[in-house]
N, C-alpha and C positions, 0 to 999 in steps of 0.2 A: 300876761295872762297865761297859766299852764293852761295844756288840752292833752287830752288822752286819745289815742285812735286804736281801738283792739279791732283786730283784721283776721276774722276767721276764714280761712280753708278748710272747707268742708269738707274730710276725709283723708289727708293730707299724713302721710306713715313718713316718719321723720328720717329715715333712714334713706328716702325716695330724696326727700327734701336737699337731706345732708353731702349725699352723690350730685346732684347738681350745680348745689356751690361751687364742692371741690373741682368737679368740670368748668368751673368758670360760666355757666351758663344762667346764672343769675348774679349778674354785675350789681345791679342796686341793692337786692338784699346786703351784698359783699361789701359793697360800699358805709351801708349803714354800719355792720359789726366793725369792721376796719376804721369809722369814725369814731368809736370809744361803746359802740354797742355791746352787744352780749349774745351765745346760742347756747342753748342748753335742750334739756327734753323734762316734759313733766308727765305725770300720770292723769290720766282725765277720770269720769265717774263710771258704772257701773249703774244700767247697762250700758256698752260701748255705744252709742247709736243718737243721729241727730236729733233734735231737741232738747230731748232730755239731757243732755250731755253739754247743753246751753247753760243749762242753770246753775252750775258753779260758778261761770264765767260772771253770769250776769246779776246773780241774784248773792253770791257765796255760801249757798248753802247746796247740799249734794239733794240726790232726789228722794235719799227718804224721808230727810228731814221738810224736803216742799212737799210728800207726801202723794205726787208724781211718777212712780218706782219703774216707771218703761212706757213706749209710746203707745202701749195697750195693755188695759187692765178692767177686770172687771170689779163692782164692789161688790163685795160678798152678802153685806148688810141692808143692798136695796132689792138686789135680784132675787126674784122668784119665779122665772118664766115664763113671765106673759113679756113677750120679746119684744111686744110692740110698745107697751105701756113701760115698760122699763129701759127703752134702748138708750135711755139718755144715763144708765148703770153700766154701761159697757162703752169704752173706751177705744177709738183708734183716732192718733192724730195725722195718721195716712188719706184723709181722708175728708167729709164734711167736716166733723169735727175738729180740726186742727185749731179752730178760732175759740175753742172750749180750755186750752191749755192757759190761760192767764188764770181763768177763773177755778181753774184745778189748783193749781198752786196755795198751798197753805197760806189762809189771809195774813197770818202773822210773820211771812214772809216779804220783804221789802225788795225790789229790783233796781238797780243803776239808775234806770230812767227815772223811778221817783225819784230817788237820792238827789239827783241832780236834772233839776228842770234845764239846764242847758245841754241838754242829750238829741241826738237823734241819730236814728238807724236803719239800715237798707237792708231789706230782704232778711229781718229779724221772724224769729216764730214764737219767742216769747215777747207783746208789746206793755204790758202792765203799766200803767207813766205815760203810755205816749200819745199824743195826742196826733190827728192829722197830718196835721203838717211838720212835726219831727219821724213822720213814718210814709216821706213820700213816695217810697215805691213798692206797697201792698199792693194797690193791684196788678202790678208789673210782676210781682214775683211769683201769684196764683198764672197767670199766664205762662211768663217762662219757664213755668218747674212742669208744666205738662207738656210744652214744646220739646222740652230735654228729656222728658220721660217716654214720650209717647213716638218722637222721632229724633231720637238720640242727639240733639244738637244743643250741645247746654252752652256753649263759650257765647252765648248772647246773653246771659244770664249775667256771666261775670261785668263782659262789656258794663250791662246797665248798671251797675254793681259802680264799678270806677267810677262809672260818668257822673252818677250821682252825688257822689265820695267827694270828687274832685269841685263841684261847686260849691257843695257846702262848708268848704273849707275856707270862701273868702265870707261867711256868715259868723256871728254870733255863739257858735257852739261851742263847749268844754267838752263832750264825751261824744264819740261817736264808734261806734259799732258797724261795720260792714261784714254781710257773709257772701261767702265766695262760692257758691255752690259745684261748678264745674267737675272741680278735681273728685268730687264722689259720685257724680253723677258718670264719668269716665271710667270710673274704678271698678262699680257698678257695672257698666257693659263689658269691661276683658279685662284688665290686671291693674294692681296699683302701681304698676311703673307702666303700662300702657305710655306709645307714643303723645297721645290725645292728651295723656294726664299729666303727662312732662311740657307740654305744648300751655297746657292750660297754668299751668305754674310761672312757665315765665312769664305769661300775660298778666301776671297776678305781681311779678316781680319790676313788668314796666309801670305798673300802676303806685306801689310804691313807690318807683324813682319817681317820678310824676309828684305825688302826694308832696316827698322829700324837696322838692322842686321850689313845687308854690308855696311850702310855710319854708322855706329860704328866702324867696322873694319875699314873702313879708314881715323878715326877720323875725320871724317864730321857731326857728329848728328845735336850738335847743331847749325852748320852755315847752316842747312838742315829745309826748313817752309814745310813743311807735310800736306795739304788739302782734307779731304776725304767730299767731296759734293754729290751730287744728282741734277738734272734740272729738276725734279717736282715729284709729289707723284704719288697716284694712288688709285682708289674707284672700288670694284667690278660691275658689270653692270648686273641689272635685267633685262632691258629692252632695247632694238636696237628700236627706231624710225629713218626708211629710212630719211634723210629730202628731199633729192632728189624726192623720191618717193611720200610723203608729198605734193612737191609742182606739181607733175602729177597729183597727185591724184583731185587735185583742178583746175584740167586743163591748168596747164601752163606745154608747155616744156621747159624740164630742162637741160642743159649740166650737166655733174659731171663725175668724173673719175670711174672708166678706160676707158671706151667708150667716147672719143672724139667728137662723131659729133651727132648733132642732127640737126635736118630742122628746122629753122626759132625758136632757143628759145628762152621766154622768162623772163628767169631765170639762170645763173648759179650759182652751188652751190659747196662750197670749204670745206670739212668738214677737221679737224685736232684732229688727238688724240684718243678718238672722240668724244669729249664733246665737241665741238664748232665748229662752220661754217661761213665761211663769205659768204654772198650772193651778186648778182651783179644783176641789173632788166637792159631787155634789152643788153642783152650780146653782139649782133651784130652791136650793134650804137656805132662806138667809138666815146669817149667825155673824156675831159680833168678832170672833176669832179663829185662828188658822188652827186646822187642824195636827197633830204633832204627827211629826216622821213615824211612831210608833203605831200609830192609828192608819196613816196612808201606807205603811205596810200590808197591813191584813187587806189579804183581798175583797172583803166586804166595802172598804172606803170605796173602792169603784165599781163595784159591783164583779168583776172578773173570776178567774179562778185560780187565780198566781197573784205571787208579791209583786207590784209593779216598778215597783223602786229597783229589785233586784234586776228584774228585767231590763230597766232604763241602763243602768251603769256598764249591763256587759252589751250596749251596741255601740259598735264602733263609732258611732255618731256623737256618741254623748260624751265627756270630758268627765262633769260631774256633774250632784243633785246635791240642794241644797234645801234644810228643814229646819224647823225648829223641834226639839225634844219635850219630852213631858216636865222630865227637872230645870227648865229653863233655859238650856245652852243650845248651841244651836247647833245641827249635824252636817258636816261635809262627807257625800259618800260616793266612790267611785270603784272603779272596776280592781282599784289597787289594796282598797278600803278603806276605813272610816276612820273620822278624827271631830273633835268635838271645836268646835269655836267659841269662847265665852266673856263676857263684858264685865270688866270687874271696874273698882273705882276708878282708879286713873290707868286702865293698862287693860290689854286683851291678851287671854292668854289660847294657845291654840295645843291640843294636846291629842295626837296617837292614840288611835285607840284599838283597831285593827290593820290599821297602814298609814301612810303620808299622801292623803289625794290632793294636797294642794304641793308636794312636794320643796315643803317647809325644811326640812333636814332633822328634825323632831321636837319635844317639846317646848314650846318658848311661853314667856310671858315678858310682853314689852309693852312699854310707851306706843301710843298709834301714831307718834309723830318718827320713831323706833321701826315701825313695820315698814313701813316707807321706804326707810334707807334700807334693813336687811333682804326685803325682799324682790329690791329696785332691778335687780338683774336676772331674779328668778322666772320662771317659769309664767308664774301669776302673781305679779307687782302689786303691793297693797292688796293682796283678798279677803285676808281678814278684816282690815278696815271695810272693804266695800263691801262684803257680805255682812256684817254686821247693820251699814246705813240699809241695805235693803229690807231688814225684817225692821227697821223702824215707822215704815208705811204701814197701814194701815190696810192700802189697798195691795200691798203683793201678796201673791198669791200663797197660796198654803207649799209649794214647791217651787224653784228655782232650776231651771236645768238649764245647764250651760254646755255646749256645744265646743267638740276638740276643732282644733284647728283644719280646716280644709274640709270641713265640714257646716250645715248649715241645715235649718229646722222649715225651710217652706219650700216646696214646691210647685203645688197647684196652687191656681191664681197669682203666681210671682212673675207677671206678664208687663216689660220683657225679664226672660229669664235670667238674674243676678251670678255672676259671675266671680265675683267677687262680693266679698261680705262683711261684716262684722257684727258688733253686740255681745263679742264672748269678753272673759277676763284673759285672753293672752296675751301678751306684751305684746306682739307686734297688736293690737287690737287698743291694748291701754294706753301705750307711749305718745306720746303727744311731740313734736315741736314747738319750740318757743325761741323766738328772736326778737330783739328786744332794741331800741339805738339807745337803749341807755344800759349800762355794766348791771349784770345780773349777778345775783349770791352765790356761792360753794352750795349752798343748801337744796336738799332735793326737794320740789315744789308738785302739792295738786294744783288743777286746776281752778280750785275754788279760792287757791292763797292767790291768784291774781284780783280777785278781787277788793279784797283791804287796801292793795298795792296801788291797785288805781284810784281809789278816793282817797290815799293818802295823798297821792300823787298832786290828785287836784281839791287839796286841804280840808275835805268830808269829811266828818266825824264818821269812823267807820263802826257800826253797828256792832252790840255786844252777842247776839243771839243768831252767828253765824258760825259755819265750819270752817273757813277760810281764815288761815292763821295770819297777821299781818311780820313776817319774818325775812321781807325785803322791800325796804324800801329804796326806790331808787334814787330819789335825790338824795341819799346819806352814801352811796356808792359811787369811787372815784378814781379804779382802776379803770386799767387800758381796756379794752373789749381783745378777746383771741381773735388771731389772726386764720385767715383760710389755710395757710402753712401747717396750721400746729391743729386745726380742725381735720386737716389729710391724715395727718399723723396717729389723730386719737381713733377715727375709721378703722384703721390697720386693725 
C-alpha cells in the first residue's frame, strides 16, 4: 500500500534549511536524500503567510481561485457598517474566526482529505473532509499556539506534532499531513536563523528519522513519498510602518483589526504576515466590484487631499501597489514606476509603462508555466502569475500593497512584537524548501504542483479544475537523489 506523509515547517527559509545539511546537523534528512531522495526549492502562493499558503498544498488550487486572497479580508458586497450585524463580512483567521476558513473556501473547491477518506492531520487549519478522529489534535493545537504566542515556548507544539505522527503510522492511513509550527513561531520572536530556530529544525529532523524508522520496520519505506516543505520563508524586520495608522494619519478613517468599528471610514485595511495589505476605499458602500487604480487616485476615492497611491509608493515602506485598470489590465506601481500586467489566452504579458516595478528586465509575454522559470531568481519569483490569482478573488481588496523587505505593515496591537515577518512577494519570502526520499524533477515547481503529485502518488484521479500542474511524478523517476557534496557546492 503506497502512503504519502507531507511534513510542513512552518516558516521554514530554505537557505536556513540548506546551511544545516551542509553542517551536518541534520543526519536524517541527509540520509533520506542520500537514499535516492531529492532537494530542491519551490515557490509558495501569494500572500506569503500561514494558512492561506496551505491551500495549494492541500487543496491545489492558489487562493484566488479558493476565493480566500489573505488571512483578512473584508467583503465589500456585505458590508455596510453596522459592525456588529455584519462582523461575520470581515475576516480574520488570527483569531475566533480561524474555524470559518473551511467554509470560506470556494465550495467547488475539493481538499486532499475529501480526495482520500484515508487521510489524517495534526495541527492542520484547513480541515474540510476531516472528521474527528482523522484530526486528533484540534484541540491541542488551540492551546499550544497561545502557549507559544503568549510565552514564547512553541517546541511543545512540535513535540505533540511528532508524537502524534508517529502513532498514526502503525494505523490504516494513506495521507497524512503534519504542521510543524515552532520554526515560525521562533522566527517571529528574533531572526530566521535564530538559535531556537535551528534547535527547532533539528527536532523536526529526529522526527523524520524516527518516522523513516518505523515504515522500515514495517517494510513500508519505499512504497512510503516523504515531503518536508515549508509555506513561505521569512526576512527579519527593522522597521513596523502602522499602514492603518498611515492612512489616519492623512486623514482618512480607517477600520483594521482588532477594533472592529470605526464611524463613517473611509478606508479599510487588511494587513497579512505582515508584509502586505489589501485595502478597500469606502468600506461602507457595498458594491459588487473593485474599484480601478484610476478612480483610487483621485483624492475623492478617500476622501483626502492628495493622490494616495502616489503617496503609498514613495515610503520607504512600501515595495509596490497593486490595481486593477479601467481597460482591464492590471497596474503594478512603485516608487520606480509603472508597468501593466495582463492575462491574455494562454500567456501573460507584462509591459513598461513608466518603469520596471517588478524589476522584470522589460517587456515580456510568456507562458505562466514560462514566468516561473524566468523569473525564479529575480527579485519577485512568479509575480505576475501571483498578482494575477489575486485579482481573481472576489474578496481582495480594490488595492494590494506589498511591503519592501525589512519592512512590515502592523505595529500597534502586534503583541509580542514580530521581529521577523513575512507575506511580501520577495524571494526570500516566496522560496519555499522541498525534500523529498523520492528523486525530484529538473522542473521548477509551485507549490500547488505537489499536489497532483501526491494523489498520483497514491493512484487518485487528480482533479481537472486545479492550478496544480501534475509535471512530476514520482514513481516514473529513477535517478540517484544529489549528494550533500554537490548540495555545498551549488550554495557557493
Amino acid at each position: 500500500m503506497k502512503r504519502c506523509f507531507l511534513l510542513l515547517v512552518d516558516g521554514l527559509r530554505p537557505d536556513v534549511a540548506e546551511g544545516l545539511l551542509v553542517d551536518g546537523r541534520l543526519p536524517h534528512l541527509t540520509s533520506m536524500i542520500r537514499d535516492g531522495g531529492g532537494i530542491t526549492r519551490a515557490v509558495t502562493s501569494f500572500p506569503s503567510t500561514t494558512s492561506v499558503s496551505y491551500l495549494p498544498f492541500l487543496t491545489g488550487c492558489t487562493p484566488g481561485r479558493c476565493n480566500v486572497p489573505s488571512i483578512r479580508w473584508l467583503d465589500r458586497s456585505a458590508y455596510d457598517g453596522r459592525w456588529w450585524r455584519n462582523r461575520d463580512a470581515i475576516r480574520s483567521y488570527c483569531g475566533y474566526q480561524a474555524g470559518m476558513l473551511d467554509g470560506d473556501i470556494d465550495p467547488r473547491v475539493r481538499t486532499v482529505f475529501e480526495l482520500v477518506p484515508e487521510s489524517i492531520a495534526f495541527f492542520t487549519m484547513i480541515t474540510r473532509g476531516l472528521t474527528p478522529e482523522r484530526d486528533p489534535a484540534r484541540r491541542a493545537r488551540v492551546y499550544w499556539a497561545a502557549i507559544g504566542h503568549y510565552l514564547f515556548w512553541n517546541q511543545p507544539s512540535d513535540d505533540v506534532v511528532a508524537r502524534h505522527l508517529l502513532q498514526a503510522v502503525d494505523q490504516p492511513w494513506r495521507f497524512f499531513f503534519a504542521q510543524f509550527p515552532a520554526v515560525d513561531g521562533y522566527t517571529h520572536q528574533s531572526s530566521p536563523d535564530a538559535p531556537k530556530v535551528l534547535r527547532a529544525l533539528e527536532r523536526v529532523d529526529v522526527a523524520v528519522g524516527r518516522l523513516r524508522d518505523r515504515l522500515a520496520a514495517r517494510g513500508e519505506l519505499e512504497e512510503s513519498l516523504i515531503l518536508v516543505v515549508s509555506d513561505h520563508g521569512a526576512t527579519s524586520v527593522h522597521t513596523h510602518l502602522d499602514l492603518p495608522d498611515w492612512f489616519r494619519q492623512r486623514g482618512v478613517p480607517t477600520l483594521s483589526h482588532p477594533i472592529m468599528w470605526q464611524r463613517a471610514p473611509r478606508a479599510a485595511v487588511m494587513v497579512a504576515g505582515n508584509g502586505s495589505a489589501m485595502v478597500y476605499a469606502r468600506p461602507t458602500e457595498p458594491r459588487a466590484g473593485r474599484w480601478s487604480i484610476e478612480r483610487l487616485r483621485h483624492p475623492d476615492a478617500f476622501g483626502s487631499r492628495h493622490d494616495l497611491i502616489a503617496a503609498l509608493v514613495a515610503d520607504p515602506a512600501v515595495g509596490f501597489v497593486v490595481g486593477e485598470a479601467d481597460d482591464g489590465g492590471v497596474r503594478v506601481i512603485s516608487s520606480a514606476g509603472e508597468a501593466e500586467v495582463r492575462s491574455l489566452d494562454d500567456a501573460i504579458a507584462y509591459r513598461p509603462m513608466t518603469g520596471d516595478p517588478l524589476e522584470i528586465g522589460g517587456a515580456r509575454t510568456l507562458a505562466h508555466r514560462e514566468w516561473l522559470e524566468h523569473t525564479w531568481n529575480g527579485r519577485f519569483p512568479d509575480a505576475p502569475v501571483q498578482i494575477l490569482d489575486q485579482f481573481r478573488s472576489s474578496r481582495t481588496g480594490d488595492l494590494v500593497v506589498v511591503g519592501q523587505e525589512g519592512f512590515d505593515f502592523r505595529r500597534r496591537y502586534e503583541i509580542p512584537e514580530h521581529k521577523a515577518g513575512h507575506g511580501s512577494m520577495h524571494r526570500a519570502h516566496m522560496q519555499i524548501p522541498l525534500w523529498s526520499s523520492h528523486p525530484l524533477p529538473a522542473e521548477r515547481l509551485r507549490s500547488a504542483d505537489l499536489f497532483p503529485s501526491m494523489l498520483a502518488w497514491l493512484g487518485v484521479t487528480v482533479p481537472v479544475d486545479i492550478d496544480g500542474e501534475l509535471i512530476w511524478h514520482p514513481s516514473r523517476h529513477h535517478r540517484a537523489g544529489p549528494t550533500v557534496s554537490r548540495l555545498a557546492e551549488a550554495l557557493r
